[in-house]
Backbone as a printed PyTorch tensor [residue, N CA C, xyz], in Angstrom:
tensor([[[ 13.3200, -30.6240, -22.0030],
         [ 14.1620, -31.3310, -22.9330],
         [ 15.6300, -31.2410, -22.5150]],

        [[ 16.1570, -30.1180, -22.0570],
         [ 17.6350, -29.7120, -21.6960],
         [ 17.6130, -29.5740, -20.2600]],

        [[ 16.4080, -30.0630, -19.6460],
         [ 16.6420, -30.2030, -18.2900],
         [ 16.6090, -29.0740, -17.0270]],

        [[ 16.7280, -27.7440, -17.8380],
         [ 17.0800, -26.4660, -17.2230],
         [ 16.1230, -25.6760, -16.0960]],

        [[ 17.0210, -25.2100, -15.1590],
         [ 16.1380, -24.3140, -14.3160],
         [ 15.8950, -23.0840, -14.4890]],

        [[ 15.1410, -22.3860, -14.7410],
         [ 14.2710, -20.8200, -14.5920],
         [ 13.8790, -20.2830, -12.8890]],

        [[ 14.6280, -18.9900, -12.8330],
         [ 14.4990, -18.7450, -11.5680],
         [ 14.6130, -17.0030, -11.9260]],

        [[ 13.2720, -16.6000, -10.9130],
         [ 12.6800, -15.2190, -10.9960],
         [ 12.4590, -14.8330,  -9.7790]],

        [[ 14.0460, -13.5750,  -9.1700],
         [ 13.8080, -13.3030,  -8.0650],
         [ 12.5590, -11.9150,  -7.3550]],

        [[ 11.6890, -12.7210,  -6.8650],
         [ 10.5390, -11.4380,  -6.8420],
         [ 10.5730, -11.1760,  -5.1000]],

        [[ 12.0380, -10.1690,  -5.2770],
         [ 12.1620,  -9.3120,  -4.2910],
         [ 11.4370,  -8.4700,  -2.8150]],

        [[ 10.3400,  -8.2800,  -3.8990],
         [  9.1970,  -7.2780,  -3.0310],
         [  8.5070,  -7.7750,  -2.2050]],

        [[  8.3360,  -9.0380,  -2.3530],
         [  7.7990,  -9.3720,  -1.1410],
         [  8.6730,  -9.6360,   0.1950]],

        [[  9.2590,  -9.1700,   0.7860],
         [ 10.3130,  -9.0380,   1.2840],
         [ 10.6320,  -7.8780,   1.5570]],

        [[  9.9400,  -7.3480,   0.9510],
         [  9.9580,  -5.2470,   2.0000],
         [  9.0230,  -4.9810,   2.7260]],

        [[  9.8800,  -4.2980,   3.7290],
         [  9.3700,  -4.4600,   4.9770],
         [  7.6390,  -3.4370,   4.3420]],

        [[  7.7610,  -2.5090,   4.0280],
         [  6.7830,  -1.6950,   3.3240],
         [  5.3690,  -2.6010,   3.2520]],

        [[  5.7310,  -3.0990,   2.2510],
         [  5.0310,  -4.0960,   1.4350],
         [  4.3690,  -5.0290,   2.1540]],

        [[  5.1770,  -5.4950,   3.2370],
         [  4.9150,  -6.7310,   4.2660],
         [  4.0300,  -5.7360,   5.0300]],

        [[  4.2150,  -4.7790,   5.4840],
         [  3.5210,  -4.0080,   6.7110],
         [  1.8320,  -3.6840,   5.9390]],

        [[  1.8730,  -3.3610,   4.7330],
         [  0.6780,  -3.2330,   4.2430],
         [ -0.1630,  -5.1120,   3.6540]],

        [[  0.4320,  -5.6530,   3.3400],
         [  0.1570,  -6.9180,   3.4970],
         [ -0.4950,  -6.8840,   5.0680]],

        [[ -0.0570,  -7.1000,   5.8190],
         [ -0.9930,  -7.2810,   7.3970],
         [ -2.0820,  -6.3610,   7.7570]],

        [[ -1.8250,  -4.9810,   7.4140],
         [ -2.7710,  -4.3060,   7.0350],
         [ -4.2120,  -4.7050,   6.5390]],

        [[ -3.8730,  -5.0710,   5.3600],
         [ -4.8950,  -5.2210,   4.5510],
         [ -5.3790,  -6.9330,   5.2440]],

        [[ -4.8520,  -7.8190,   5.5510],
         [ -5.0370,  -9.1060,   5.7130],
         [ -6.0950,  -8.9530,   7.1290]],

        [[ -5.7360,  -8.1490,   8.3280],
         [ -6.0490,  -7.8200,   9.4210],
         [ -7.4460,  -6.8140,   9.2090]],

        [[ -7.7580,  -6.2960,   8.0720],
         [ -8.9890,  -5.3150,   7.5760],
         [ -8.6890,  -4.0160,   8.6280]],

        [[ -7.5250,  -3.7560,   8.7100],
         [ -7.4290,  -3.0350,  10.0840],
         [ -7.8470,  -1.3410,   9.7050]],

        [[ -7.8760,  -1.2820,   8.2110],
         [ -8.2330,  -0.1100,   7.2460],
         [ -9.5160,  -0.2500,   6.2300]],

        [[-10.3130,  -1.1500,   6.8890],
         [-12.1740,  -1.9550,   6.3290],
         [-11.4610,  -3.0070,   5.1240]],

        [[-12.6730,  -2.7240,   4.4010],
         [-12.9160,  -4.0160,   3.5550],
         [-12.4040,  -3.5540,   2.5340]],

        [[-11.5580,  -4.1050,   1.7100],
         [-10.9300,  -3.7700,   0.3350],
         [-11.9570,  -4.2000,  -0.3310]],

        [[-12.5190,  -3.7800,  -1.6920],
         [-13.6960,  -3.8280,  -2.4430],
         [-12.9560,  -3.4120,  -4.1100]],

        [[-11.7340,  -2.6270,  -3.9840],
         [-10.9510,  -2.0680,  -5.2870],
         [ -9.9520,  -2.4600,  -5.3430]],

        [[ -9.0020,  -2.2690,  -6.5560],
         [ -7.6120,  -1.9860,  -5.9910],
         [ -7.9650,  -1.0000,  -7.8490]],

        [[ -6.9710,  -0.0370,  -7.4320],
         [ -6.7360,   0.7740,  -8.3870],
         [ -4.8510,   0.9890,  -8.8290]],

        [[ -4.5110,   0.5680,  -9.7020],
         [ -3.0550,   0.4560,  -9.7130],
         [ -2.2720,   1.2590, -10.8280]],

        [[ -1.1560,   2.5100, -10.7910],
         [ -0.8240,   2.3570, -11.8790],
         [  0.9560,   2.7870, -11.3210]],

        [[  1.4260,   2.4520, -12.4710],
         [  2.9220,   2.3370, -12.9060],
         [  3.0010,   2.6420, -14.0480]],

        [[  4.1760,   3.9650, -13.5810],
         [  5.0740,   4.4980, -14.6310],
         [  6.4620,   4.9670, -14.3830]],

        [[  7.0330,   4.9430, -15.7260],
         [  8.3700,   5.3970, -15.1840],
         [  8.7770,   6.4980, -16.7620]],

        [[  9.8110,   7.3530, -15.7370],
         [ 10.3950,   8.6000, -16.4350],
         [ 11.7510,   8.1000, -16.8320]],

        [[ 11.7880,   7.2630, -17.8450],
         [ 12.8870,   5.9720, -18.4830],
         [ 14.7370,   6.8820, -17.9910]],

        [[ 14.7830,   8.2220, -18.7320],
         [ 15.8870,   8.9780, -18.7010],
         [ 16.5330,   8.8910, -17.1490]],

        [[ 15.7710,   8.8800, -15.9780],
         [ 15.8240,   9.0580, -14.6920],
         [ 15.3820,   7.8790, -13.8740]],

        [[ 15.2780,   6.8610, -14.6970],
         [ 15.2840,   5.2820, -14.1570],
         [ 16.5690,   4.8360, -14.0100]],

        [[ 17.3080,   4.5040, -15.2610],
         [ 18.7480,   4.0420, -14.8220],
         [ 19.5190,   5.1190, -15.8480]],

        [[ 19.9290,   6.1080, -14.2260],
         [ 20.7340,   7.4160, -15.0920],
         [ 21.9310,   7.2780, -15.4880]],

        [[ 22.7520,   5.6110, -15.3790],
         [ 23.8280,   5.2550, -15.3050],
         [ 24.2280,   4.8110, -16.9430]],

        [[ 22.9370,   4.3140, -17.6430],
         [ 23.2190,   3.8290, -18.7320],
         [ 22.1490,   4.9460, -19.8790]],

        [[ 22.2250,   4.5940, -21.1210],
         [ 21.8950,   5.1440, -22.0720],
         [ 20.1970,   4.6600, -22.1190]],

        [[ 18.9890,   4.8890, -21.8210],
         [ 17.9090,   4.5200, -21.5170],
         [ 17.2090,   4.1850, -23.1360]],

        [[ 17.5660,   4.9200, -24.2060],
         [ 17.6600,   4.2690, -25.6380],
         [ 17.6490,   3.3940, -25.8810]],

        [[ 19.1090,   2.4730, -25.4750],
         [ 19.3930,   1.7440, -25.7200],
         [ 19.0690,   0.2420, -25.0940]],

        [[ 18.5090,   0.3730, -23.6980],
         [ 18.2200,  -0.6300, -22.7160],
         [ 17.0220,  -1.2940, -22.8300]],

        [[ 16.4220,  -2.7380, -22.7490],
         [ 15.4550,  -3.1220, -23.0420],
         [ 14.2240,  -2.3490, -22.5370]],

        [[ 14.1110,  -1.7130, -21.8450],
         [ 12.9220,  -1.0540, -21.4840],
         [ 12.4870,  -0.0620, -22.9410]],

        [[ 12.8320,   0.8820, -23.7510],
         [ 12.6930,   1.3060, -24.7410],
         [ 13.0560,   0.8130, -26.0420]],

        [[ 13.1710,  -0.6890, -26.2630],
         [ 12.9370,  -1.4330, -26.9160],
         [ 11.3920,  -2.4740, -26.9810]],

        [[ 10.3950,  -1.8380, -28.3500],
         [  9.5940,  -2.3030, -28.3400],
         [  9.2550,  -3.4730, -28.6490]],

        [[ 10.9310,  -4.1810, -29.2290],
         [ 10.3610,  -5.7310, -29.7150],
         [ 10.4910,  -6.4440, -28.7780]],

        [[ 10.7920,  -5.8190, -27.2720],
         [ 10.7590,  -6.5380, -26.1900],
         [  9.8520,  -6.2510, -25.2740]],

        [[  8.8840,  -5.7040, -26.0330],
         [  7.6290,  -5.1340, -25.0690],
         [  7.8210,  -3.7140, -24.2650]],

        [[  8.9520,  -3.1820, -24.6730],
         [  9.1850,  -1.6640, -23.5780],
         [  9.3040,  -1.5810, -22.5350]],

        [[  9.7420,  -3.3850, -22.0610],
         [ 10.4280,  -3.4320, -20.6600],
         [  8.6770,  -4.0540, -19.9870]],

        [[  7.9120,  -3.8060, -20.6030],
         [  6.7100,  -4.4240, -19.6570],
         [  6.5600,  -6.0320, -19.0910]],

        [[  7.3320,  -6.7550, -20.1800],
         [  7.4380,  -7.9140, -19.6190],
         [  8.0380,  -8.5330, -18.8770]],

        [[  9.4390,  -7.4110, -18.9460],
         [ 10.6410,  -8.0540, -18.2350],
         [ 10.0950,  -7.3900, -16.5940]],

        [[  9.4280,  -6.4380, -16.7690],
         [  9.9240,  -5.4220, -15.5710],
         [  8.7240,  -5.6140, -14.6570]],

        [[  7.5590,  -5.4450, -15.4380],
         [  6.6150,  -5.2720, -14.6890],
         [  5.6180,  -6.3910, -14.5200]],

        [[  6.6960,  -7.3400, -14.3190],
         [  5.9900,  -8.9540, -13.4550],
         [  6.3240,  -8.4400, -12.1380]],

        [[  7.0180,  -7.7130, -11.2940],
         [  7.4760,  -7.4440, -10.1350],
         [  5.8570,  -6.9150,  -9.4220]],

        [[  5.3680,  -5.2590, -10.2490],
         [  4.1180,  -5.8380,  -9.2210],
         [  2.8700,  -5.7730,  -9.4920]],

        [[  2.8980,  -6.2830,  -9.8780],
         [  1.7750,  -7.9990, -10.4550],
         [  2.2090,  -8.7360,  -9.0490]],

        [[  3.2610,  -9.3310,  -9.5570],
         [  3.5280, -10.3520,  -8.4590],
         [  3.3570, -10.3730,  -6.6370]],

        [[  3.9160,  -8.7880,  -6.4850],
         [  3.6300,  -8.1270,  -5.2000],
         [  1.9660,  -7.9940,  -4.8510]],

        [[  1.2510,  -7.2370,  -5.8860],
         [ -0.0990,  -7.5910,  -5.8460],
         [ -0.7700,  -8.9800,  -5.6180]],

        [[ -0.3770,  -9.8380,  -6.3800],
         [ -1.2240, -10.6690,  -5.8940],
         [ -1.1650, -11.5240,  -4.6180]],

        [[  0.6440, -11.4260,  -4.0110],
         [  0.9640, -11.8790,  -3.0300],
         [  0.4430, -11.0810,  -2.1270]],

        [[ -0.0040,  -9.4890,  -1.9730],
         [ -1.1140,  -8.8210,  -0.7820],
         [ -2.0980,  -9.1710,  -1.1570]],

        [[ -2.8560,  -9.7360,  -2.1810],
         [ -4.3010,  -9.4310,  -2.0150],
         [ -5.0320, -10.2850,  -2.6230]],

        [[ -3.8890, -11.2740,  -3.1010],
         [ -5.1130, -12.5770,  -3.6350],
         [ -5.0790, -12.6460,  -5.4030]],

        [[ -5.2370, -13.7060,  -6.4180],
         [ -6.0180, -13.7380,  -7.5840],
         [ -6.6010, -12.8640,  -7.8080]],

        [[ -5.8210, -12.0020,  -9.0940],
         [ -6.6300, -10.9250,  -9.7710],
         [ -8.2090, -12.0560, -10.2370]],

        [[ -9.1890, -11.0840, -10.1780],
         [-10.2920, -11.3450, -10.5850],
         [-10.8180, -10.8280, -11.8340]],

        [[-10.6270,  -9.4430, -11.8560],
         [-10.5640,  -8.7640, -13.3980],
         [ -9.5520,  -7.7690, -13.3010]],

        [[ -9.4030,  -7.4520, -14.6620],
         [ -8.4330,  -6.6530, -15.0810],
         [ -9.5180,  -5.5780, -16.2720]],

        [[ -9.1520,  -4.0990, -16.1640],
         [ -9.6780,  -3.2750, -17.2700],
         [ -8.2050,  -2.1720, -17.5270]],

        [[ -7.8010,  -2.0030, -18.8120],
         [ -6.5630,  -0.8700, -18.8680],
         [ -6.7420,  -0.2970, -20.1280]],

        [[ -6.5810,   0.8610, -19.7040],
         [ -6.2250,   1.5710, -20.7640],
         [ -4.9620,   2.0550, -21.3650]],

        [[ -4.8120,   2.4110, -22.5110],
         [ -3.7780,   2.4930, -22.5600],
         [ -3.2840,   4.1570, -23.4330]],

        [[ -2.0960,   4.5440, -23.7210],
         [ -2.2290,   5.4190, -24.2800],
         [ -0.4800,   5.4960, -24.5000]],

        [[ -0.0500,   6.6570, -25.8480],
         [  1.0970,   6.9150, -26.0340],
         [  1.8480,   8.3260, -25.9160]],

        [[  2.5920,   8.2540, -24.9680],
         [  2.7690,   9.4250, -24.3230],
         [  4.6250,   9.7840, -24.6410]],

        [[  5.0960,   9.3210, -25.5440],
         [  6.5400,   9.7840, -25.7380],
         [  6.9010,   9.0950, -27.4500]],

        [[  7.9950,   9.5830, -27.7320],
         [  8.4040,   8.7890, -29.2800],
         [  9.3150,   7.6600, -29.0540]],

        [[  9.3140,   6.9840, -27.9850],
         [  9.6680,   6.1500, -27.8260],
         [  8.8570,   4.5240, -28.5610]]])
């Protein structure tokens, strides 16, 4: 309606890291991938020690606790090594008073 562009810079693919295990895995040079097992977390206080971690969207739950903003990054890296998630199973749990 307003014409506008949306633009989401997804960095990671673009490390060298990342890229080197990308060929890895593409090349089977380490067999046949059959899993992927993934997890991410972060120790919020010692994420960005620069600002007040309270206060920053990541520990704000009406913004999802930062999961939406943050953790499209790797998702995104994932599927750029390894293809269309096929299934997904998570658990979940609450581990601070945040």
């Amino acid at each position: 309606e307003k014409n506008l562009l949306v633009q989401v810079g997804f960095q990671f693919r673009f490390h060298p890291v990342l890229g080197a295990i990308k060929e890895l895995l593409a090349k089977e040079r380490l067999g046949r991938l059959v899993s992927v097992h993934v997890h991410w977390g972060e120790y919020l206080p010692a994420w960005h020690p620069w600002e007040d971690y309270r206060k920053g969207y990541s520990a704000r739950s009406d913004l999802g606790g930062g999961v939406v903003l943050t953790l499209c990054h790797p998702f995104d890296y994932l599927r750029w090594m390894l293809g269309e998630i096929e299934g997904v199973y998570a658990l979940t749990g609450h581990r601070s008073g945040l």
